[in-house]
C-alpha positions, 0 to 999 in steps of 0.5 A: 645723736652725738657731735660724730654722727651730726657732722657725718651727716653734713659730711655726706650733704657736702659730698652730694652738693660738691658732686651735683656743682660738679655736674654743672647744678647751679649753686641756687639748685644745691645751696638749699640743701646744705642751709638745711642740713646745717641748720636743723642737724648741727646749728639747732642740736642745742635747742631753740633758735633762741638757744642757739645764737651765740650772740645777740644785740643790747637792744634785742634783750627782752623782745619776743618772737612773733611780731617781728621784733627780732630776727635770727640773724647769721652773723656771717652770711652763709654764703661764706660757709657754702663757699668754704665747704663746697672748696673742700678738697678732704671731706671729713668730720674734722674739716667740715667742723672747723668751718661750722664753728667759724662760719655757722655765728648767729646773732639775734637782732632787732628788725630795726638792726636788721634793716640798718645791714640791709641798708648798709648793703649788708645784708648778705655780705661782709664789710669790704675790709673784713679780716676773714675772722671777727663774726662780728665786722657787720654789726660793729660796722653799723654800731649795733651792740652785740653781746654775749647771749646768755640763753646758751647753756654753759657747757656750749658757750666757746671760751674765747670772744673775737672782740673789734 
């Protein structure tokens, strides 16, 4: 399946959530179905959770799945890009594109990381001073190292970081 055929897919998804919000579901009943849509037609084209997050933690380098050691993290909470495509007035290959490739950023990260976002009243939100564009804000507001993640292949690696 090509780039074209996996966004139309999410296109149809974000047609049938915007029609039953509409009909007064509540956003519990269709959140769901977007999340998955997203996850296993646009966020996994590229493999394996591990091949898919664009980043991870120093401290996550070198762990194993399986005991807990690392969590795949988004690194702005999907809630943001639920919100971004259910306000979409044009529904198209093209809109919803630009909002997956600002808001679908993932990160691995330690549990330990993961529980200071939890902590830090995090976990499902951004920092309050939050630019709107740095994926990155939560992690640098709790000082948790995050690099580039070298298990993408080449071709996928976008060319520009948003660095603090």
């Amino acid at each position: 399946m090509d780039g074209i055929e996996r966004l139309q897919m999410i296109v149809e998804a974000v047609k049938y959530c915007q029609r039953v919000a509409a009909m007064g579901m509540p956003v519990a009943g269709y959140a769901k179905t977007l999340r998955e849509a997203i996850y296993f037609v646009w966020t996994r084209r590229l493999g394996s959770k591990h091949k898919s997050a664009r980043f991870r933690s120093s401290a996550s380098v070198g762990r194993t799945w399986g005991r807990r050691e690392i969590v795949y993290d988004h690194a702005i909470p999907f809630s943001y890009g639920l919100k971004a495509l259910m306000e979409l007035s044009e529904v198209t290959p093209e809109t919803v594109r630009r909002i997956l490739e600002k808001y679908d950023v993932a990160a691995i990260i330690t549990a330990d990381e993961d529980a200071s976002l939890t902590a830090a009243g995090l976990r499902h939100k951004m920092p309050d001073r939050w630019d709107g564009m740095n994926p990155l804000a939560r992690y640098q507001a709790v000082s948790i190292n995050i690099v580039e993640n070298k298990s993408i292949p080449k071709r996928h690696v976008r060319t520009q970081l948003i660095t603090p």
